[in-house]
C-alpha positions in Angstrom: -51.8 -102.3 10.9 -52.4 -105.8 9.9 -52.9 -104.7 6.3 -50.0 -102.9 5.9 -48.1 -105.5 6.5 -50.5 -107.9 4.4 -49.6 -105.4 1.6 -45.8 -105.2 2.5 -45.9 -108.9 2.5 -47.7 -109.6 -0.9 -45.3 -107.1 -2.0 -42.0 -109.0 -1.1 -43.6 -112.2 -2.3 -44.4 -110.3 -5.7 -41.0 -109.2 -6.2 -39.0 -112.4 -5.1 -41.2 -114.1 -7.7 -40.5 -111.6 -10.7 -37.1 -111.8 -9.8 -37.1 -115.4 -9.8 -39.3 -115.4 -13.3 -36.7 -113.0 -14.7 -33.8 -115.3 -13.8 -35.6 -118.1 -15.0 -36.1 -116.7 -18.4 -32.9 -115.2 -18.7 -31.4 -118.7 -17.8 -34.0 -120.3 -20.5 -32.2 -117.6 -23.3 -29.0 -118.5 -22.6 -29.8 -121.6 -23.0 -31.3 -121.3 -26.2 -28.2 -119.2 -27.2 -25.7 -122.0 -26.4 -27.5 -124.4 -28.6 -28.3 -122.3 -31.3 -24.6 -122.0 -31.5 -24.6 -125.7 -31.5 -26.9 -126.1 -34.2 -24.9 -123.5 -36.3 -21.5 -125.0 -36.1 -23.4 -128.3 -37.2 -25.1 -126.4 -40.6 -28.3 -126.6 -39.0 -29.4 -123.2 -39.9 -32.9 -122.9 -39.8 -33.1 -124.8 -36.6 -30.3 -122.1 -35.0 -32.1 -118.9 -36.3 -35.4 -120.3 -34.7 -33.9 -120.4 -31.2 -31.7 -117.1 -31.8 -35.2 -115.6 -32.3 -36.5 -117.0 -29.1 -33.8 -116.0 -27.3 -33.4 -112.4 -28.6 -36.9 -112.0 -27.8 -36.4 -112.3 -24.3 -34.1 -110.3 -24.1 -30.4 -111.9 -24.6 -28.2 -109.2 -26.1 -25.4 -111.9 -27.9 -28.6 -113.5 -29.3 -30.2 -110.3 -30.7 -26.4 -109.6 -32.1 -26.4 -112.7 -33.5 -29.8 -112.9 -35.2 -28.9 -109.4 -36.8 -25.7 -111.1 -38.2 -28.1 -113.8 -39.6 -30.4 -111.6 -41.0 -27.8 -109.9 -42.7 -26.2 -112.7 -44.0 -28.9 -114.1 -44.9 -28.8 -117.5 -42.8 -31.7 -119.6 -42.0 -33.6 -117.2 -43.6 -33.8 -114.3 -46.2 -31.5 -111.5 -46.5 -33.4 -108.6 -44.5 -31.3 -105.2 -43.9 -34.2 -103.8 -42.2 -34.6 -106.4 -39.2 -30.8 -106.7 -39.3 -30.2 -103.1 -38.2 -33.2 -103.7 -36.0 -31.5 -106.4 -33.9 -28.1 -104.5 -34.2 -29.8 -101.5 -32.8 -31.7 -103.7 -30.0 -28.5 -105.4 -29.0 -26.6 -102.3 -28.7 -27.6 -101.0 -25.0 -27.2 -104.8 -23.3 -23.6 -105.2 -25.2 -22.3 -101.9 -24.2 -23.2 -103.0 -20.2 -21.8 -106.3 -21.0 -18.8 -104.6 -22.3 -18.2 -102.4 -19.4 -18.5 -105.2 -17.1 -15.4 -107.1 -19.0 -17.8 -109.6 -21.5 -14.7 -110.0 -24.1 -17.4 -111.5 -26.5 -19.4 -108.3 -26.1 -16.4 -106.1 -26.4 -15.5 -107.9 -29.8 -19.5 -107.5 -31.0 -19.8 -103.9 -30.1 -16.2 -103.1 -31.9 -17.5 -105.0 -34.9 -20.7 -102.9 -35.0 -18.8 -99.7 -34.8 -16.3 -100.7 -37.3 -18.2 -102.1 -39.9 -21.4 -99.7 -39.5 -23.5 -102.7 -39.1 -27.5 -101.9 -38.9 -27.0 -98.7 -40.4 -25.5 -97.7 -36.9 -22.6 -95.2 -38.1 -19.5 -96.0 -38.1 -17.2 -94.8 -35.5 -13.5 -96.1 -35.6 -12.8 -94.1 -32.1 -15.3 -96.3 -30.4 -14.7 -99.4 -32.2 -10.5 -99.3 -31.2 -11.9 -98.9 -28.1 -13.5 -101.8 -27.7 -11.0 -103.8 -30.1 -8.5 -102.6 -27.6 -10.0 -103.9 -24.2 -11.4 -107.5 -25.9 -7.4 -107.5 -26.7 -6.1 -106.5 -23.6 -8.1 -109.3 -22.1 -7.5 -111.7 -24.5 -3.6 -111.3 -24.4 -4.0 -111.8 -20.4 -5.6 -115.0 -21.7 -3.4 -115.8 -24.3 -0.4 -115.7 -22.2 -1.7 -118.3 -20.1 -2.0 -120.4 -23.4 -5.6 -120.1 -24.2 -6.0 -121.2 -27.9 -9.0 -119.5 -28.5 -7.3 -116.1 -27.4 -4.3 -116.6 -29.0 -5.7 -117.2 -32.6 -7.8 -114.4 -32.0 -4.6 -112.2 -31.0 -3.0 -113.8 -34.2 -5.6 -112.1 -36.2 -6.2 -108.9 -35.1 -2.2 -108.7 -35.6 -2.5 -109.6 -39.2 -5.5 -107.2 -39.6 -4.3 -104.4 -37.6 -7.7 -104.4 -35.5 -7.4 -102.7 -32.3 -3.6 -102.9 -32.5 -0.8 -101.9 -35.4 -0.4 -104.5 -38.1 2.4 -106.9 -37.2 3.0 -109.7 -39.2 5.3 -110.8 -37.0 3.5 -110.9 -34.1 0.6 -112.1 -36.0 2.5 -115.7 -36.8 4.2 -115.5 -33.1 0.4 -116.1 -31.6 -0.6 -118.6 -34.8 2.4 -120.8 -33.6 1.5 -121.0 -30.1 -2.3 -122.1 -30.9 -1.1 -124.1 -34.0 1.4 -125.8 -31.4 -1.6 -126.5 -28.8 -2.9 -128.6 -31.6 -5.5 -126.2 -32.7 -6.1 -127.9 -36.3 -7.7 -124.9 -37.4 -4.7 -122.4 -36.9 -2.4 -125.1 -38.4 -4.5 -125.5 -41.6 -4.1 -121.4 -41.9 -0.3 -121.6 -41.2 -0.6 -123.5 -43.9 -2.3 -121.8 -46.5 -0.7 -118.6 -45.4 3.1 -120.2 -46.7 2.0 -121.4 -49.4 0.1 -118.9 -50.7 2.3 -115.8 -49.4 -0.9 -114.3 -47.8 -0.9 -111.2 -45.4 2.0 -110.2 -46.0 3.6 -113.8 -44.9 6.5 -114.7 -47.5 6.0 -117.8 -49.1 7.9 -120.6 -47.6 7.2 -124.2 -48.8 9.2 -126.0 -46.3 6.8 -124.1 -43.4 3.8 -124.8 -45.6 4.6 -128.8 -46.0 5.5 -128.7 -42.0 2.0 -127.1 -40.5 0.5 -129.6 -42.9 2.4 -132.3 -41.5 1.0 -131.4 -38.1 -2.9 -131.0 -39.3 -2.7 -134.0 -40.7 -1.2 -135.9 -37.7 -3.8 -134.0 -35.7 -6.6 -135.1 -37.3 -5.3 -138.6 -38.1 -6.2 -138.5 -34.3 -9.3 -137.6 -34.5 -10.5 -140.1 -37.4 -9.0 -143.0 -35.1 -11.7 -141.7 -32.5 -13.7 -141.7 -34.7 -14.7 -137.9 -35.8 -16.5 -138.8 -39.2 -14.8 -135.0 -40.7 -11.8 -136.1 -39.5 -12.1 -139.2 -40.9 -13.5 -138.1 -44.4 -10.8 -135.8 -44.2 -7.8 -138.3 -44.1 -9.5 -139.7 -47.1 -9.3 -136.9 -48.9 -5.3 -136.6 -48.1 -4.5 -140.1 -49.1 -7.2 -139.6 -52.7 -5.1 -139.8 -55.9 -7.2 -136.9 -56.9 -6.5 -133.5 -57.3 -5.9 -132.0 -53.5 -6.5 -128.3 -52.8 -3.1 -127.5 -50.5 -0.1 -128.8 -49.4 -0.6 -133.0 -49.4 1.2 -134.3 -46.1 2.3 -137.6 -47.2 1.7 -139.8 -50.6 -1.5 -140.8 -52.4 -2.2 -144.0 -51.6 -5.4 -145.3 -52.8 -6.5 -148.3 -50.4 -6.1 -146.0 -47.2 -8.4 -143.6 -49.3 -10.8 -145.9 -49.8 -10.9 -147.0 -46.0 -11.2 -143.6 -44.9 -14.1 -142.6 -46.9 -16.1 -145.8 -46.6 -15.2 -145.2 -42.8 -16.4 -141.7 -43.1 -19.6 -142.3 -45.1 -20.9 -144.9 -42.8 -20.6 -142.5 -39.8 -22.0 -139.4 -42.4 -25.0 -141.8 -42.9 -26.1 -141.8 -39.6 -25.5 -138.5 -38.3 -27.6 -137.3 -41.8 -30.6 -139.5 -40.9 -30.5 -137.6 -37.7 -30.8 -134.2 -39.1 -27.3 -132.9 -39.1 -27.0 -130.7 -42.1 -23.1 -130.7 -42.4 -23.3 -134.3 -42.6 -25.8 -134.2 -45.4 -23.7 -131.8 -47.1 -21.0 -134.0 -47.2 -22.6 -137.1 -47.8 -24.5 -135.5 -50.7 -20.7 -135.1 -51.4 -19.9 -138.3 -51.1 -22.7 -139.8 -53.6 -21.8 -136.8 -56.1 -17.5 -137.6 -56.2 -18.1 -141.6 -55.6 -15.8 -141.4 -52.5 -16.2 -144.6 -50.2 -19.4 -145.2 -51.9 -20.9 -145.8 -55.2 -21.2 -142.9 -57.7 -25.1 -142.1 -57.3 -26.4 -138.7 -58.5 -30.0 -139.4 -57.3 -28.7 -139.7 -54.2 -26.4 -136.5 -54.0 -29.4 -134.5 -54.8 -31.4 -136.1 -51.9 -29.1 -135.2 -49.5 -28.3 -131.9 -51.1 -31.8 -131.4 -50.8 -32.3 -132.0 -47.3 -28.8 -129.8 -46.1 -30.4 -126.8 -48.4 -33.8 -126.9 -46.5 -31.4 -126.6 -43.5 -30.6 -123.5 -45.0 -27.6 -124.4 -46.0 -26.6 -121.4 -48.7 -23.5 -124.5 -49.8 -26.2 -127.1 -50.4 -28.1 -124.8 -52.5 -25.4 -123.6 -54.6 -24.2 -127.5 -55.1 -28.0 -128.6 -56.2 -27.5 -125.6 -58.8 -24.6 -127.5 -60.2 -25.3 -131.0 -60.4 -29.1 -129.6 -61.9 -26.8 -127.9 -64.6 -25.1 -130.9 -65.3 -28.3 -133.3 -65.4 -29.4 -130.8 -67.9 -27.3 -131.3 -70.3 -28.5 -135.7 -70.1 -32.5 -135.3 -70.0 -35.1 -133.2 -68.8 -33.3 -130.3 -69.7 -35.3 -127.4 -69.9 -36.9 -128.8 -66.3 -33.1 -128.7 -65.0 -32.0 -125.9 -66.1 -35.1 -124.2 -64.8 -34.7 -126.0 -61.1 -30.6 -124.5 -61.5 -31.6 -121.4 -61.9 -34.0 -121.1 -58.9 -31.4 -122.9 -56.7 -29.0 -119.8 -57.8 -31.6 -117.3 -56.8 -32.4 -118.8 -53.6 -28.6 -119.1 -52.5 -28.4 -115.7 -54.4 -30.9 -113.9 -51.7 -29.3 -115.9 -49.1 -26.5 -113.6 -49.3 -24.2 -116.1 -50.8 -21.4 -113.9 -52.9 -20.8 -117.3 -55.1 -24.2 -117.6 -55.8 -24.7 -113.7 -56.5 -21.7 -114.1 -58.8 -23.1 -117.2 -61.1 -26.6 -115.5 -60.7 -25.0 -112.7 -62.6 -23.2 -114.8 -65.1 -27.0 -116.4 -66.4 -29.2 -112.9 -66.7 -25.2 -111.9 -68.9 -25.5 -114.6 -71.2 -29.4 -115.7 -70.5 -28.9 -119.6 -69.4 -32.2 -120.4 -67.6 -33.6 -116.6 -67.9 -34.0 -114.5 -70.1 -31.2 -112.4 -70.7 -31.0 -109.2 -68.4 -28.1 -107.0 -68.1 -29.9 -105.2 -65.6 -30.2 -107.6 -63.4 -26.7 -109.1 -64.1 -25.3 -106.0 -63.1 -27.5 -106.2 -59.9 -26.2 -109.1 -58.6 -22.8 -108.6 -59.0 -22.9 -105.2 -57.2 -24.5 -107.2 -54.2 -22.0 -109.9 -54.5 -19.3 -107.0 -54.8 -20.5 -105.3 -51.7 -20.4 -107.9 -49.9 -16.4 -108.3 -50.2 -16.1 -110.6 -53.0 -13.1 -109.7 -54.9 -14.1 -111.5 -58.0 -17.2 -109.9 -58.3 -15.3 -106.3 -57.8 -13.1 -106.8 -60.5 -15.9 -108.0 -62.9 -17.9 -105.2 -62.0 -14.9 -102.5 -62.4 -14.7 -104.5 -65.8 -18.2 -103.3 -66.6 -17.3 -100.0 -65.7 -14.1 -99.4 -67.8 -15.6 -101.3 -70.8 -19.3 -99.5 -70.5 -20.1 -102.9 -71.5 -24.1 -102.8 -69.8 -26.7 -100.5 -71.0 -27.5 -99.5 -67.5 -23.5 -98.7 -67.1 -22.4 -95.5 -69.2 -18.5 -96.0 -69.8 -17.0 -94.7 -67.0 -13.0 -95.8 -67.5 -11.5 -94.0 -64.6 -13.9 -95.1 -62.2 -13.6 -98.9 -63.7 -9.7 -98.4 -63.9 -9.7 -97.1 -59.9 -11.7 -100.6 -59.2 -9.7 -102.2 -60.8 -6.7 -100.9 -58.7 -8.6 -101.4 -55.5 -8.8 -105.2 -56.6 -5.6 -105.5 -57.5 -4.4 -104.5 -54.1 -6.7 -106.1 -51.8 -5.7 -109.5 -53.4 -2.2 -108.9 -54.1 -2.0 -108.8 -57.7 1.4 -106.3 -59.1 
């Protein structure tokens, strides 16, 4: 009898401890989730796809959803459709539970996965309203009570017509309330959105000067406590230079220059640490001359070090300045460098970089000419959703201007339609 309930006992103490174990490393993935998210919204790519990895190996479904996207995307690493679909597919059982159980995170992934067909899964637009429709349902709850994050969300699916009918509308009804929160991000696209007449919003200058108004207050808030973005930021607004949007208030050059020497002393720091959106913009910083000295060799150092971050940006701004140093000395050296920069960004998934990729095997700058391989790139570029690589490439079509492309003018002239509506030209 004794052994029997030596066995019984060994048997509790066995499963109390897996049990523990299991929580433990469940707790450890999460854990390894939340700061690969950190590293992410920091540019710190490589460092973020390491720990997804990690994570989605022990099983965390939003971190195996998440390493598909950045396989797919290509970031932190190279483009790979075939572990993509293999995470997607992974993911798939643990964010269906987590969906049932009310996860609106999960709800929003598994709708995506349905919608878009990601990981060769196929697409099915019953299943993916479905789920659009219950993240919604519990994201309105939340965005009644005046969560921000819910009601941008809300704001988009209105504009999009995900999970819900497209309402314009409504769309800028949920903007307004996060814009009005202070969320600097919804104001910026209120913005954009009036001046620009995008989604269907009518253009409306006054509304577009007003939501800039308001970002700019905002993050004159954030500068004073000293956010070195925010702070780069308000130098940009006050620059005499050119200025991509609606400019809140006056150039004024003095400010400018205190802002951006603010900024770049802040930038310094945070890029010795690692931090590959500061290195980014410091690289920035060197290359423009704002609030420091003009210094190429020093732009490409810290373009450099954002681009081993995996930093798809940094990669594609190396190819630049390279293009433009070849043109001083050591040309054929950097035009060579450009051109592998390109590639690299190019493989990364990077629709720019697939775009200018295209453009050198066209007219052979770095390469060999290829019109194969020109027209390769811009197909990728134009599958992934680039508009101006669609149009190009419906170009090629109508013209029959490649050898690999017979002239095929209806198709090209049916492209070209597509284009021109999904970018609003008449």
């Amino acid at each position: 009898m004794k052994y029997v309930v030596a066995i019984v006992t060994a048997f509790a103490v066995f499963s109390v401890t897996s049990c523990s174990d299991a929580s433990k490393n469940a707790e450890a993935a999460e854990k390894q989730y939340e700061l690969a998210k950190s590293y992410s919204e920091n540019w710190n790519y490589i460092e973020a796809f390491k720990l997804l990895s990690e994570a989605a190996e022990r099983g965390n479904t939003k971190a195996q959803s998440a390493l598909a996207g950045y396989y797919s995307q290509g970031l932190g690493t190279d483009v790979n459709e075939a572990e993509a679909a293999k995470w997607y597919r992974k993911s798939l059982e643990g964010l269906r539970k987590a969906a049932e159980q009310g996860d609106k995170e999960a709800q929003m992934r598994l709708a995506s996965i349905y919608h878009y067909g990601l990981g060769g899964i196929e697409k099915d637009e019953v299943e993916a309203t479905k789920w659009y429709s219950k993240a919604l349902e519990a994201h309105r709850k939340a965005a009644e009570e005046g969560d921000v994050k819910s009601e941008s969300l809300l704001g988009s699916a209105y504009l999009q017509g995900f999970g819900v009918e497209k309402d314009v509308a409504e769309a800028l009804k949920w903007f307004r309330k996060a814009a009005e929160q202070g969320d600097l991000r919804m104001q910026q696209i209120l913005s954009n959105y009036y001046q620009y007449g995008i989604g269907g919003i009518e253009k409306d200058e006054a509304e577009a000067k007003r939501w800039a108004v308001k970002l700019a207050e905002g993050t004159r808030k954030d500068a004073e406590q000293g956010n070195v973005y925010a702070q780069f930021a308000m130098g940009d607004y006050y620059d005499t230079r050119l200025f991509p949007g609606v400019r809140p208030f006056e150039p004024d050059e003095a400010e400018a220059a205190k802002w951006h020497a603010t900024a770049v002393e802040g930038l310094h720091k945070l890029a010795e640490q690692g931090e590959g959106k500061a290195q980014m913009m410091l690289a920035s910083a060197y290359e423009t001359g704002k609030g420091v000295e003009a210094n190429q060799t020093e732009a490409l150092r810290w373009y450099l070090l954002s681009a081993e971050q995996g930093n798809v940006q940094a990669q594609a701004q190396l190819a630049w300045l390279y293009e433009e140093l070849s043109s001083e000395k050591n040309k054929e050296k950097n035009t060579s460098e450009a051109f592998k920069r390109w590639v690299e960004a190019a493989k990364r998934g990077f629709s720019l970089a697939q775009i200018q990729l295209a453009q050198r095997y066209e007219e052979g700058k770095g390469v060999e000419k290829n019109p194969a391989e020109a027209v390769k790139w811009l197909h990728k570029a134009a599958e992934g959703g680039s508009s101006g690589a669609q149009y190009k490439l419906a170009r090629y079509y109508e013209e029959g201007r490649n050898s690999r492309l017979l002239a095929k003018p209806r198709r090209g002239a049916m492209l070209v339609e597509n284009v021109k509506q999904k970018i609003g030209i008449p």
